[in-house]
C-alpha positions as protocol buffer text, in pm:
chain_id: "A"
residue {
  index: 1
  type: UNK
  ca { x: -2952 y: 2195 z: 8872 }
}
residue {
  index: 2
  type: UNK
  ca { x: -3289 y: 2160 z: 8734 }
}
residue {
  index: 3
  type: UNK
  ca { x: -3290 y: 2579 z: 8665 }
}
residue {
  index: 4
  type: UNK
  ca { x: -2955 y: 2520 z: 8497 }
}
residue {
  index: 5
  type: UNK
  ca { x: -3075 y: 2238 z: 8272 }
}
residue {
  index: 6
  type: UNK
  ca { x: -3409 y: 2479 z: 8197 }
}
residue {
  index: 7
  type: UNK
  ca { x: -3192 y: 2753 z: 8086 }
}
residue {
  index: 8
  type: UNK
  ca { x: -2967 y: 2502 z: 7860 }
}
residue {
  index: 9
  type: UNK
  ca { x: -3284 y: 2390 z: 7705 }
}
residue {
  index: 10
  type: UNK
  ca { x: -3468 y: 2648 z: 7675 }
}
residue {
  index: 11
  type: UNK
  ca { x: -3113 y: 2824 z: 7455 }
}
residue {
  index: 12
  type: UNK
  ca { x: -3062 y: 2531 z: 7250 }
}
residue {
  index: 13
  type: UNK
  ca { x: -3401 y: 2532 z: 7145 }
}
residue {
  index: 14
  type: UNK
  ca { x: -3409 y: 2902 z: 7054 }
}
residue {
  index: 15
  type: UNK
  ca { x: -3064 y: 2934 z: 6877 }
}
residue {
  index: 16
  type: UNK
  ca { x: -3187 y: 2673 z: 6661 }
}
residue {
  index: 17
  type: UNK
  ca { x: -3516 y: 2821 z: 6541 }
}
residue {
  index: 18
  type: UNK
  ca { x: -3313 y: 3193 z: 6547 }
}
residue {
  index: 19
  type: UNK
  ca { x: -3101 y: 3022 z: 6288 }
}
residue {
  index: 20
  type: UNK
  ca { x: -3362 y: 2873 z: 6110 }
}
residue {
  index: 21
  type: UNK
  ca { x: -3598 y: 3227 z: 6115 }
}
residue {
  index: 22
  type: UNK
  ca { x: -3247 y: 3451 z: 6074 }
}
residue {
  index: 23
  type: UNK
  ca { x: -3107 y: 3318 z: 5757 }
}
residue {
  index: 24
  type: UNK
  ca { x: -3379 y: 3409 z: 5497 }
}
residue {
  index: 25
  type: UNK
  ca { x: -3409 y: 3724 z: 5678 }
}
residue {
  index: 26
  type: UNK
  ca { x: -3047 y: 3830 z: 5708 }
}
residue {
  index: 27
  type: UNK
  ca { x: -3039 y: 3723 z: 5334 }
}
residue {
  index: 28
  type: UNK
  ca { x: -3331 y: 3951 z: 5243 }
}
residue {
  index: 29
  type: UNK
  ca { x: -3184 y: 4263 z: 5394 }
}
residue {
  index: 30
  type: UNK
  ca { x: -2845 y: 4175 z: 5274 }
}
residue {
  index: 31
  type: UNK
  ca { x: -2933 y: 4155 z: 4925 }
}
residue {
  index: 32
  type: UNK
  ca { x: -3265 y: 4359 z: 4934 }
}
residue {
  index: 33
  type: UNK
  ca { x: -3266 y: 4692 z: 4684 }
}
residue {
  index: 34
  type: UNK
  ca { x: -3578 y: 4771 z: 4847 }
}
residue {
  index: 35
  type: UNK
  ca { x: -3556 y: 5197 z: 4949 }
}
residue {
  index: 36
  type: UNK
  ca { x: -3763 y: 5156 z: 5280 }
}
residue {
  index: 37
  type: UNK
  ca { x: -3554 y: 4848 z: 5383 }
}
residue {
  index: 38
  type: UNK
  ca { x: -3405 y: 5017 z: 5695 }
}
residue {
  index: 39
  type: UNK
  ca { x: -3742 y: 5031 z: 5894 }
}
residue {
  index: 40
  type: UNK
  ca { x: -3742 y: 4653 z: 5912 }
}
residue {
  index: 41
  type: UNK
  ca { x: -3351 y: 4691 z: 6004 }
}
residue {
  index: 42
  type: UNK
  ca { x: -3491 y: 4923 z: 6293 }
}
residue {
  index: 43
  type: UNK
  ca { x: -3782 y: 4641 z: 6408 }
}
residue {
  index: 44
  type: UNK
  ca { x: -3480 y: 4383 z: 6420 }
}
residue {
  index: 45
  type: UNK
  ca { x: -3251 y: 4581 z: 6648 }
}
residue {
  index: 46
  type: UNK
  ca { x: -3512 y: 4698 z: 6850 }
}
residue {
  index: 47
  type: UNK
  ca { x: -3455 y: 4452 z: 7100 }
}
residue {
  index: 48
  type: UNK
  ca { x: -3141 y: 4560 z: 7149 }
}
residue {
  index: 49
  type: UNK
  ca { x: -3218 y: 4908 z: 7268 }
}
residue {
  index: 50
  type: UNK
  ca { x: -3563 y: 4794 z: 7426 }
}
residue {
  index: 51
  type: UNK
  ca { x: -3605 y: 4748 z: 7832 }
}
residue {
  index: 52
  type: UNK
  ca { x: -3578 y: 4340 z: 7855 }
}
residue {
  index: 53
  type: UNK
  ca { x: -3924 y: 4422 z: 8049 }
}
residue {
  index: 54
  type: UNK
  ca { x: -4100 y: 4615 z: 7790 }
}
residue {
  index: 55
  type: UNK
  ca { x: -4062 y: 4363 z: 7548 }
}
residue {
  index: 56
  type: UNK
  ca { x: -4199 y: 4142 z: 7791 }
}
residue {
  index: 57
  type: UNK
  ca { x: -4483 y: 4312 z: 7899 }
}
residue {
  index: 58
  type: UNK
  ca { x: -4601 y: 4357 z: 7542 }
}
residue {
  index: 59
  type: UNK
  ca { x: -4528 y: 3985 z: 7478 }
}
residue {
  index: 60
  type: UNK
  ca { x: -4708 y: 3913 z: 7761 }
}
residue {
  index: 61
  type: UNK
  ca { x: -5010 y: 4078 z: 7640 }
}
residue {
  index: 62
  type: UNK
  ca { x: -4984 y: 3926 z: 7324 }
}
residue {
  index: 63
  type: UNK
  ca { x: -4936 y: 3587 z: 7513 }
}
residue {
  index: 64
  type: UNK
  ca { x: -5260 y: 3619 z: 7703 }
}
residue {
  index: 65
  type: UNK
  ca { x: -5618 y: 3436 z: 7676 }
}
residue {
  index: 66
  type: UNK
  ca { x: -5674 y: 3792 z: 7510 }
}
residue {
  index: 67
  type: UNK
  ca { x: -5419 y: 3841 z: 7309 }
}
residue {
  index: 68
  type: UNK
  ca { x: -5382 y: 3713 z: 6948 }
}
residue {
  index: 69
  type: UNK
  ca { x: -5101 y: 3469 z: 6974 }
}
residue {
  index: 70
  type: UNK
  ca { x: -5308 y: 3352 z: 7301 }
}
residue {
  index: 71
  type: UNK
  ca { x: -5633 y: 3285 z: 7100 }
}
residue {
  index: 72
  type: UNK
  ca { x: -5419 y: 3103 z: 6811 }
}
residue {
  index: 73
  type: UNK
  ca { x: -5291 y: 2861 z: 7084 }
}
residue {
  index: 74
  type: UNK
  ca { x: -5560 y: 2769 z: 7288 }
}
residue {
  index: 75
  type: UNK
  ca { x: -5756 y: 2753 z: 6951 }
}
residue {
  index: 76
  type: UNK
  ca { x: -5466 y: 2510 z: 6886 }
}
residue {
  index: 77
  type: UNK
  ca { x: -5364 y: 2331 z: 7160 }
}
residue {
  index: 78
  type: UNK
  ca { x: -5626 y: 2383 z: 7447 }
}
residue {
  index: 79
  type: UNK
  ca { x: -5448 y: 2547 z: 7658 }
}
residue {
  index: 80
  type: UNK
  ca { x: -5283 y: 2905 z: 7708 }
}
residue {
  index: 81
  type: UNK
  ca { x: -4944 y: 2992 z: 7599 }
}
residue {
  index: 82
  type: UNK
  ca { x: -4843 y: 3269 z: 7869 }
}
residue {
  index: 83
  type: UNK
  ca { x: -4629 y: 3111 z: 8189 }
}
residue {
  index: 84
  type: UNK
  ca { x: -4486 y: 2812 z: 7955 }
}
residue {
  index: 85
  type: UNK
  ca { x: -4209 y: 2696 z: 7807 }
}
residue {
  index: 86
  type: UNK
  ca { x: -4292 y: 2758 z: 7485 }
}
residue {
  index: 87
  type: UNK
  ca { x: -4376 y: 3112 z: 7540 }
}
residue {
  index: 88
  type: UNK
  ca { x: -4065 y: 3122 z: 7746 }
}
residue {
  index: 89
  type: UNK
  ca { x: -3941 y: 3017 z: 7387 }
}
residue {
  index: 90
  type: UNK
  ca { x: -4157 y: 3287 z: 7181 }
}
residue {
  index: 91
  type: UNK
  ca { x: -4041 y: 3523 z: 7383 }
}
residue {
  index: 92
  type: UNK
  ca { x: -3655 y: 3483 z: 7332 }
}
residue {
  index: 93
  type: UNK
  ca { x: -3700 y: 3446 z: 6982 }
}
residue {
  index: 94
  type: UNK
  ca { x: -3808 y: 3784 z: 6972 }
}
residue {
  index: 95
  type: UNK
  ca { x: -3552 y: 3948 z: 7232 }
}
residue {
  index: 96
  type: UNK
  ca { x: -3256 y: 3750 z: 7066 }
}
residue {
  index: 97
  type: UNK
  ca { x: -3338 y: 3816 z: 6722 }
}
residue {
  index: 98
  type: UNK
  ca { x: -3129 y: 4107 z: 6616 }
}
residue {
  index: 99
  type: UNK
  ca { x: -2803 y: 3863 z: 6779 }
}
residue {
  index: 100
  type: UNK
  ca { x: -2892 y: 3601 z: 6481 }
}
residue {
  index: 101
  type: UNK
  ca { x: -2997 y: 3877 z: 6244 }
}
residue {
  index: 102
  type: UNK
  ca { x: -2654 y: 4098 z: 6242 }
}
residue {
  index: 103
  type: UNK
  ca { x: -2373 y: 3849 z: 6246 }
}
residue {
  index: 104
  type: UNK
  ca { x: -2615 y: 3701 z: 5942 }
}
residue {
  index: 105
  type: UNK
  ca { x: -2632 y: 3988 z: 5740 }
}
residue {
  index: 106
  type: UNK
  ca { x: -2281 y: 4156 z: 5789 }
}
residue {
  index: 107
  type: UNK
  ca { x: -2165 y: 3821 z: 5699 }
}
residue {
  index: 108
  type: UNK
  ca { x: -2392 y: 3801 z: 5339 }
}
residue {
  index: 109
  type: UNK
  ca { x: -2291 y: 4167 z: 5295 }
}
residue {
  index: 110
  type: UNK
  ca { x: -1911 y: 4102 z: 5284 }
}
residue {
  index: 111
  type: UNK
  ca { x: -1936 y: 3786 z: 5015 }
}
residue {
  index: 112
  type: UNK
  ca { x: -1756 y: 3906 z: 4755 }
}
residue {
  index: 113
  type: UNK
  ca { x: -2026 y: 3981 z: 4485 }
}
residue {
  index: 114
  type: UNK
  ca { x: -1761 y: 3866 z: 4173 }
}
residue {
  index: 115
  type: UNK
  ca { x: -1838 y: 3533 z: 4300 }
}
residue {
  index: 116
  type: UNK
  ca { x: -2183 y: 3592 z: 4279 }
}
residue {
  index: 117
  type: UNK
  ca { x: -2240 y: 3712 z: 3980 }
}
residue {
  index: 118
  type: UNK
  ca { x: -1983 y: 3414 z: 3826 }
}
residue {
  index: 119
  type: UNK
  ca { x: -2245 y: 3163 z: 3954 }
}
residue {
  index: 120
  type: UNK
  ca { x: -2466 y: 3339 z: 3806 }
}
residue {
  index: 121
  type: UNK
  ca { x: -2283 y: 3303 z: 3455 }
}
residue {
  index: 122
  type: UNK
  ca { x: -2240 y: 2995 z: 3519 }
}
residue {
  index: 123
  type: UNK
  ca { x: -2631 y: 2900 z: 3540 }
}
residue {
  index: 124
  type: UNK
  ca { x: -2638 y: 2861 z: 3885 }
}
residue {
  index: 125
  type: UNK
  ca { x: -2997 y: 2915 z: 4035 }
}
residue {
  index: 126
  type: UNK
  ca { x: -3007 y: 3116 z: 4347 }
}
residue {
  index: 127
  type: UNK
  ca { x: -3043 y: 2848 z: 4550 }
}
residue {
  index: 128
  type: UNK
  ca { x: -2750 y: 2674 z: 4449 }
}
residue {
  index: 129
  type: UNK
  ca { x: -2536 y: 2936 z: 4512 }
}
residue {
  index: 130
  type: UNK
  ca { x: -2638 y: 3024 z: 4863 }
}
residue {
  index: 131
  type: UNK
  ca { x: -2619 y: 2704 z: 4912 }
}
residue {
  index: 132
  type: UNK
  ca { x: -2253 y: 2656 z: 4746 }
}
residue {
  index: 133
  type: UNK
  ca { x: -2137 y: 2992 z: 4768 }
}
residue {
  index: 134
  type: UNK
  ca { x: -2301 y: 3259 z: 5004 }
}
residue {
  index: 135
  type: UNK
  ca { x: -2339 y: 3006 z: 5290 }
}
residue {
  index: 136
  type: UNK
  ca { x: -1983 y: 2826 z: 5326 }
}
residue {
  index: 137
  type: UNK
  ca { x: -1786 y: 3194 z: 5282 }
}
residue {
  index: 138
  type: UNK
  ca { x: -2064 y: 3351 z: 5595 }
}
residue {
  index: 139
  type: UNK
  ca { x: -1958 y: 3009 z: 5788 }
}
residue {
  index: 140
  type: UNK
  ca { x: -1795 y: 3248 z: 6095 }
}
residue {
  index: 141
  type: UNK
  ca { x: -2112 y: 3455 z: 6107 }
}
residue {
  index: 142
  type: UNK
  ca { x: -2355 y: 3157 z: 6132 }
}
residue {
  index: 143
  type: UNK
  ca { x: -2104 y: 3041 z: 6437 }
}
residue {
  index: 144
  type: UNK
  ca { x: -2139 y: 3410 z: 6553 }
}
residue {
  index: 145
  type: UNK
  ca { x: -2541 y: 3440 z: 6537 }
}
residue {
  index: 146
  type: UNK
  ca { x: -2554 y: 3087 z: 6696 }
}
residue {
  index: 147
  type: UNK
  ca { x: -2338 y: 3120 z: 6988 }
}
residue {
  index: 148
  type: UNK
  ca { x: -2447 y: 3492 z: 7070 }
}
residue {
  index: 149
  type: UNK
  ca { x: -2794 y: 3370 z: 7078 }
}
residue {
  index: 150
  type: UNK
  ca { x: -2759 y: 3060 z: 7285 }
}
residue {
  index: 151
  type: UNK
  ca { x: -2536 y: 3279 z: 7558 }
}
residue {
  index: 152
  type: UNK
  ca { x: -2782 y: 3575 z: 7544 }
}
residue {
  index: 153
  type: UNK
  ca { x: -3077 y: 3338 z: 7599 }
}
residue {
  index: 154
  type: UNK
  ca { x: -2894 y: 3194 z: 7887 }
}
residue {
  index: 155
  type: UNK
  ca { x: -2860 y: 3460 z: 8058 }
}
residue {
  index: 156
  type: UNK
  ca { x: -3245 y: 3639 z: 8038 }
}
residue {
  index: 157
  type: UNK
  ca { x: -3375 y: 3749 z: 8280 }
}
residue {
  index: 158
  type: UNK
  ca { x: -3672 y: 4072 z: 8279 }
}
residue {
  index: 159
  type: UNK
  ca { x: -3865 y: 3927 z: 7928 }
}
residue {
  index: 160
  type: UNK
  ca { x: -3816 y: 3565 z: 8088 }
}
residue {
  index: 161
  type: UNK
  ca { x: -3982 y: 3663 z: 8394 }
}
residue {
  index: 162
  type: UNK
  ca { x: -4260 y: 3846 z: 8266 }
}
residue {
  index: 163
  type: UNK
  ca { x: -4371 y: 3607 z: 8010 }
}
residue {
  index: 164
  type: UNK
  ca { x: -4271 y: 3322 z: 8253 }
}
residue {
  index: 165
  type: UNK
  ca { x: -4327 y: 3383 z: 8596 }
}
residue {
  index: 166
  type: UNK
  ca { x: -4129 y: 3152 z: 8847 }
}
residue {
  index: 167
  type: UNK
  ca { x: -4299 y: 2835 z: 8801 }
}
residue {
  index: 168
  type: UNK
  ca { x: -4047 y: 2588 z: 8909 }
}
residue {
  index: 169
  type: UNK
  ca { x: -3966 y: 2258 z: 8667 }
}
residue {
  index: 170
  type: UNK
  ca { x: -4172 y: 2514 z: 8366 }
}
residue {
  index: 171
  type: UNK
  ca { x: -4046 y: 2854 z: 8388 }
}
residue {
  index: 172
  type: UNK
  ca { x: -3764 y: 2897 z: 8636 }
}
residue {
  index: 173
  type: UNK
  ca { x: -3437 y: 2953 z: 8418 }
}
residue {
  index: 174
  type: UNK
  ca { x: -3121 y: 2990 z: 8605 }
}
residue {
  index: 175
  type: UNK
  ca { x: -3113 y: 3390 z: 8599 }
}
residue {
  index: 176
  type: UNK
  ca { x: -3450 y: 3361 z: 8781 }
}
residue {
  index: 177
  type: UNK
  ca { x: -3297 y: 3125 z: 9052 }
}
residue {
  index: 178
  type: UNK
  ca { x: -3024 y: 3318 z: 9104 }
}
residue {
  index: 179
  type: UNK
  ca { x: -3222 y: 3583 z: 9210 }
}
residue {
  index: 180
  type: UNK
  ca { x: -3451 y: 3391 z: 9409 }
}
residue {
  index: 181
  type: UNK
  ca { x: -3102 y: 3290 z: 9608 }
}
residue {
  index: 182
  type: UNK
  ca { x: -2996 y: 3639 z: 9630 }
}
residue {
  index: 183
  type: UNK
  ca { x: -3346 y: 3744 z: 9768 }
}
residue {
  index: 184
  type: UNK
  ca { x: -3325 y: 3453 z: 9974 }
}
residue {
  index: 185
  type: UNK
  ca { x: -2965 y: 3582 z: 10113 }
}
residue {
  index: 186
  type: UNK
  ca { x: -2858 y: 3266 z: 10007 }
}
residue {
  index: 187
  type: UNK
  ca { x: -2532 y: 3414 z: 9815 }
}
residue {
  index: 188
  type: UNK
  ca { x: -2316 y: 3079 z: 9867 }
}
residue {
  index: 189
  type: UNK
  ca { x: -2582 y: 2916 z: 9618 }
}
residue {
  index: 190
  type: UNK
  ca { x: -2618 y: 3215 z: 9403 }
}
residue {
  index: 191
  type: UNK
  ca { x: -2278 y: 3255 z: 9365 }
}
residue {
  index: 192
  type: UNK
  ca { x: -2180 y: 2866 z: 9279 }
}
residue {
  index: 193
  type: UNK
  ca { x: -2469 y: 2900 z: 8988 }
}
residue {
  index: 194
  type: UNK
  ca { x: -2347 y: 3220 z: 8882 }
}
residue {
  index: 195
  type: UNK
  ca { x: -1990 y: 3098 z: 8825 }
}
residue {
  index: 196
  type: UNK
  ca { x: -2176 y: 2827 z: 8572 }
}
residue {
  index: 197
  type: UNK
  ca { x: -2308 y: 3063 z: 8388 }
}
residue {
  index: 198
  type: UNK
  ca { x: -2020 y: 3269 z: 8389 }
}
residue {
  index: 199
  type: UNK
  ca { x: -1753 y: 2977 z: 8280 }
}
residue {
  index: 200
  type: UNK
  ca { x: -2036 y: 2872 z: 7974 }
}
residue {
  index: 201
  type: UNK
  ca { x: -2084 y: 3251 z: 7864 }
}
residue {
  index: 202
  type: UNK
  ca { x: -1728 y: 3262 z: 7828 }
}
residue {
  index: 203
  type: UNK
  ca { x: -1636 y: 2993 z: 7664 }
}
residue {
  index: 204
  type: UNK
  ca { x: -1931 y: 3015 z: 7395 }
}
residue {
  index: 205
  type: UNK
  ca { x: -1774 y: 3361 z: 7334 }
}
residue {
  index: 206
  type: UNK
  ca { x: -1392 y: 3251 z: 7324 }
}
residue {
  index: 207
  type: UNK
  ca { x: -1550 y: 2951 z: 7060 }
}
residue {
  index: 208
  type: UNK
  ca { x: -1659 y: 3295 z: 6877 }
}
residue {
  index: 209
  type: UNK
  ca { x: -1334 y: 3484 z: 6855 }
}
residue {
  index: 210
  type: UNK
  ca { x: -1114 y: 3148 z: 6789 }
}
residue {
  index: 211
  type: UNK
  ca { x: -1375 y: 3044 z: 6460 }
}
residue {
  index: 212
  type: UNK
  ca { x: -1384 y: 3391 z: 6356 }
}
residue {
  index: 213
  type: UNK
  ca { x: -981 y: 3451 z: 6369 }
}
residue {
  index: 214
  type: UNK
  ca { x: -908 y: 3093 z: 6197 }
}
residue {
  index: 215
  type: UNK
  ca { x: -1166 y: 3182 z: 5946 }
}
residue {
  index: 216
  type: UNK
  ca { x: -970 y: 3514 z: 5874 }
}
residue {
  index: 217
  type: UNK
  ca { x: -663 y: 3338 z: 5873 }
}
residue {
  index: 218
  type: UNK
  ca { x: -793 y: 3090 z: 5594 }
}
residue {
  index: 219
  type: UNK
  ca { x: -953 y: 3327 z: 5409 }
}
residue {
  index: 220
  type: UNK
  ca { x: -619 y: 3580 z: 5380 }
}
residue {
  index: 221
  type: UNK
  ca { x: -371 y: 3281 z: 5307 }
}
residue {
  index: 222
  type: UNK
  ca { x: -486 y: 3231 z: 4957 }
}
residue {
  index: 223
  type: UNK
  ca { x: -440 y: 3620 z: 4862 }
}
residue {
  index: 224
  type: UNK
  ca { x: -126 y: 3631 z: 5051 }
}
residue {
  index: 225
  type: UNK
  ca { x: 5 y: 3324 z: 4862 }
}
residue {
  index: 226
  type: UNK
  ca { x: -42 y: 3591 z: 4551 }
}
């Protein structure tokens, strides 16, 4: 189980900091005039269209004693950041970030901007009214970039490996055991830590559809009342 555990950790910990990186961004390109702001909409779904083990070769190189984020952690810590489990962690940040970044933004974008602007009138600093306004109506998509990211990271596998290795206890997520059972031609293990995965991915993503369809359902009731 220790794979399993690995895996659990290791999406906890990055759906966490995705949320935490995400929501200034998402707000940014949500309520950004800026002309140009679709080239940093590219860069954030790039992962999605990106080989899992492009992005981690590059990250890789970037990881290593000769890379830059390599010589910014050894300068830091004393020790190198590639096959660990916080590059393991650097990593996923960037391959899951366009699955915090879209819920995010599509759920900024479709805030009613009335409301807005009445805080607004009503001397409320922008702050406030994320805070008051923005962030309790985009409640379903902050569910949705949470959950996506936390199953998504579960189940990496190429940018895990690359950046990782198979270091077992450090680096060896569940994807990465499954394989080594497979290669192994030990299916009857594979297949029992496959089904894990498979009941947690789906029931992270049926926690998705039931917030997002009670949220609907609260949100038309008041107009319907009308």
């Amino acid at each position: 189980m220790a794979p399993l555990w690995l895996s659990m950790e290791l999406a906890v910990t990055v759906a966490a900091l995705l949320l935490v990186i995400g929501v200034p961004v998402a707000y940014w390109l949500a309520f950004s005039g800026w002309r140009f702001k679709f080239l940093l909409e590219a860069v954030v779904a790039l992962p999605l269209v990106l080989p899992p083990t492009v992005l981690g070769f590059y990250a890789l190189v970037a990881m290593g004693p000769h890379g830059p984020l390599g010589k910014l952690w050894q300068a830091a810590f004393g020790h190198g950041l590639a096959f660990t489990f916080a590059g393991l962690v650097l990593a996923s940040i960037f391959y899951s970030f366009p699955f915090a970044v879209q819920p995010l933004m599509g759920s900024f974008e479709a805030v009613d901007r009335r409301l807005l602007n009445a805080s607004a009138v009503l001397g409320a600093s922008p702050w406030r009214t994320f805070c008051s306004v923005i962030l309790p109506l985009s409640l379903p998509g902050v569910v949705t970039a949470a959950v996506l990211c936390f199953a998504h990271t579960l189940g990496e596998f190429g940018a895990v490996l690359m950046v990782g290795g198979n270091l077992p206890g450090i680096t060896r997520t569940a994807s990465i055991a499954i394989y080594d059972r497979v290669q192994a031609l030990e299916y009857g293990e594979a297949n029992r830590m496959a089904l894990v995965l498979l009941v947690i991915s789906f029931s992270v993503l049926s926690l998705v559809y039931a917030v997002n369809r009670r949220a609907r359902r609260s949100l038309w009731t008041p107009w319907a009342a009308k």
